[in-house]
N, C-alpha and C positions, 0 to 999 in steps of 0.2 A: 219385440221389445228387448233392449239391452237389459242382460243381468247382470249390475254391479256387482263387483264382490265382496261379498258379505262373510264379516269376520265373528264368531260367535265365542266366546270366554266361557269355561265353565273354572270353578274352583269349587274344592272337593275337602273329605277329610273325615273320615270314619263312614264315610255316605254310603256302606257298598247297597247296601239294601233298594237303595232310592238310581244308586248310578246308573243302572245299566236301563233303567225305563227311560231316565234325562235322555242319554245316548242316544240310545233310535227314538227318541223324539225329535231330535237335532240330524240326523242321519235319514230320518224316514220322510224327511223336506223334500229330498231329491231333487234340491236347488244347484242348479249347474255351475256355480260360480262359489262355491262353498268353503271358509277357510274355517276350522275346529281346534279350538288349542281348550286342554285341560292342563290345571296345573293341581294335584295331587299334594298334600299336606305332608306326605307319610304316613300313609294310611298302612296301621296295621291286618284288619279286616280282609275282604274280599276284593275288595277296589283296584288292587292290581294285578290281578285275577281279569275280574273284568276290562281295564284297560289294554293287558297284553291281549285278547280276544279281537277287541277293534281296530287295533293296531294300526292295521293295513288303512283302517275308512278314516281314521283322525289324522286329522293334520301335523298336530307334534302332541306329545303329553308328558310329561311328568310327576314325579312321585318321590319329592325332598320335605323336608323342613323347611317350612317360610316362617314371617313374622304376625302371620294371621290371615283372616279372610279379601282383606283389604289389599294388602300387601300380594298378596296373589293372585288377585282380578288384575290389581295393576302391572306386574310382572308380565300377566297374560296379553294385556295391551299391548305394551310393550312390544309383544313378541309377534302382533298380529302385523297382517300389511293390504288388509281390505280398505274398501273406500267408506264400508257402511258398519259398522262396530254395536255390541250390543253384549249383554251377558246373559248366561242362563246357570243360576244356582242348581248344588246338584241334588237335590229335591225337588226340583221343580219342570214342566213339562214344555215344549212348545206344542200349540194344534195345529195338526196338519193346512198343508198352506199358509203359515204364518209369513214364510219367508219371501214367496212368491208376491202378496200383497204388501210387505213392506218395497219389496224392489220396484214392485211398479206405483206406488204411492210415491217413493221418492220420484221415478222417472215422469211422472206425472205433472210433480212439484219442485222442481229445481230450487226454487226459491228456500225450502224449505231444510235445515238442517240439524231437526231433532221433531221426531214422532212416534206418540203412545197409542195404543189399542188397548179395548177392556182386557179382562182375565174371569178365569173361572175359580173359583177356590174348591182344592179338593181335597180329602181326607188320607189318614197313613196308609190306606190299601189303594189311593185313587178314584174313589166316589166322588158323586160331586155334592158341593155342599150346598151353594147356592153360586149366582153368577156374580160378577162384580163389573156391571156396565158406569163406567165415569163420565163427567162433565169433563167441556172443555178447561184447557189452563186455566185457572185464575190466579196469577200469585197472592191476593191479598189471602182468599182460601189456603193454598198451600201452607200459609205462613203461621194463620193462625188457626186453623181447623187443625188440619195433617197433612201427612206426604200422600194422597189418593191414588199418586201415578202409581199402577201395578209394575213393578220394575222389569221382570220379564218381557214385559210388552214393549219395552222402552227401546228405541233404535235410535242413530243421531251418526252425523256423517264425522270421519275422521278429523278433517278440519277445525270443528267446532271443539271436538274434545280436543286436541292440540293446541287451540285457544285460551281453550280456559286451565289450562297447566295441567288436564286430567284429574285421576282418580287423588285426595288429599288421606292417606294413610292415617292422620290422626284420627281422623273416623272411622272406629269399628263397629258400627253398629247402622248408622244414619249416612254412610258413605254416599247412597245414592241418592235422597233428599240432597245431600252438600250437592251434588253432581249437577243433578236437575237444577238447581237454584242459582248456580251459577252460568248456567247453561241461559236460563232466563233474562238473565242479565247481558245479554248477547243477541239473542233470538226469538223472534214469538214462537213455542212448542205448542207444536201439529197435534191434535187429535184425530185419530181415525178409529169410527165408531165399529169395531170389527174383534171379535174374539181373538186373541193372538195368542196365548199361552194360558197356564194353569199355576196357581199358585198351589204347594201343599202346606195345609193347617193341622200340627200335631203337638202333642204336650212339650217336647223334649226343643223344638223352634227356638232359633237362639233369639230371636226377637222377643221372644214370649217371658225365656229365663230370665233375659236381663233387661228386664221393662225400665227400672231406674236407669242405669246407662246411660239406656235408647232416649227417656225422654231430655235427659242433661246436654245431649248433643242435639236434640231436636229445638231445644233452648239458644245451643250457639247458633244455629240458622235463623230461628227468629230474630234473635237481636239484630240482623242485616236490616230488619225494616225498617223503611222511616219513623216510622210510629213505635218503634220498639220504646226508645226513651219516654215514653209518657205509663207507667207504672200504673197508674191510678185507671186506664183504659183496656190495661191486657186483658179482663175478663170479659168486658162486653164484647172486644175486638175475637174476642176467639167465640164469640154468643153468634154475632152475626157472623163471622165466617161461617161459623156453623149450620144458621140457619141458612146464607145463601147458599151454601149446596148441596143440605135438602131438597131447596126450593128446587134448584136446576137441575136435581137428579128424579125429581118427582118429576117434572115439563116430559124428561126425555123418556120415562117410563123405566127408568133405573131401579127400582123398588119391586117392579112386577114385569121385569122381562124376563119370557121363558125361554130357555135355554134349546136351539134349535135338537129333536133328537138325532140328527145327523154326529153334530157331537159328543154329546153321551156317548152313542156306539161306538166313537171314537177312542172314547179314552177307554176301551174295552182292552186295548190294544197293552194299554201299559197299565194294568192294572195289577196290585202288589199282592200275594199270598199272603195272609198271617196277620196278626197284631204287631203290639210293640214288642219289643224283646228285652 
């Protein structure tokens, strides 16, 4: 099988704690065609500590001042030159073999040029919390439920983000709902029902801190829908999204799938000493 190459983004910034587990999570692929670009906030902490360490295994990295998190995935694209493009936050894990079944998912599917896998959600030391298997796409779900695609798991071929003008910087929070959505509006996105990464869930989560923000920009995605103008139906419309992927997460056994223990021992591998700090 041909292994395209696959570009992976991380952006960083105070993370040292969490970095260097991300690292050899994205390192310990041992994907033969592997491009790694970190772009570094200016991190005072440990973080460039650990990046002079890797030096030699990462593709290029940096450690400036940007204009935010958004601002620095896209930099990062930017600076990538694979066929298959994806990001990994730096709290958060890939599972082994992630890489290998995304390359041969695409090489499988030519037609296809954006593809999500579930995720596992895990804790500040790397426990697991529970799993997080998804339904396929639905946008009318996306739009009025939530953003469900676990973003780490999310892969989508160069061209397609080239397409749609890339990452939109006004978005600091909901960047990749904007991504995905317009990404939509191009392409049916792939599901493949396969653990691919690990999300981490901790207090200090800037999606958690700045929940107003997040929902005000999950508001300007909405409004894209046809149905968005009819005021008097946003609640039920968000009742049954809701209810439809229950429904379809109950069918697929989403609610009560046990987490293979091959996995769990897995994340043995990156797991964090200590509390919060």
């Amino acid at each position: 099988m041909k292994h395209e190459k696959i570009s992976i983004v991380t952006c960083s910034y105070q993370q040292g704690r969490f970095l260097e587990a991300t690292i050899r999570s994205v390192l310990d692929q041992r994907y033969p065609n592997l491009e790694y670009v970190i772009f570094d906030g200016g991190s005072t902490d440990e973080s460039v500590d650990i990046l002079r360490r890797y030096d030699d295994a990462i593709s290029y990295w940096q450690s400036a001042p940007d204009a935010g998190q958004t601002d620095a995935l896209a930099r990062g694209m930017e600076r990538t030159t694979g066929e298959i493009l994806g990001w990994l936050c730096s709290d958060d894990l890939l599972l082994p073999g992630a890489l290998d079944a995304v390359s041969e998912f695409f090489h499988q599917h030519p037609e296809v040029e954006a593809v999500y896998g579930d995720a596992l959600w895990i804790d500040e030391q790397g426990e697991l919390i529970r799993p997080k298997k998804e339904i396929d796409f639905n946008r009318f779900v996306f739009h009025y439920d939530h953003n469900y695609i676990p973003q780490p798991s999310m892969f989508w071929r160069r061209a397609l983000y080239e397409k749609v003008g890339g990452l939109n910087r006004r978005f600091n929070l909901a960047m990749d709902a904007d991504l995905w959505d317009r990404f939509s509006q191009f392409t049916k996105i792939a599901h493949l029902p396969r653990y691919l990464s690990c999300m981490r869930y901790y207090p200090e989560q800037k999606t958690r801190a700045m929940r107003a923000e997040a929902m005000r920009e999950d508001a300007e995605i909405r409004a894209r829908s046809a149905l968005a103008g009819y005021a008097r139906l946003q609640p039920w419309l968000h009742r049954l999204a809701r209810l439809r992927r229950r429904a379809s997460r109950l069918l697929i056994g989403g609610y009560f799938n046990r987490v293979p223990p091959r996995l769990i021992e897995d994340l043995g591998r990156y797991r964090i000493a200590g509390g919060q700090r």
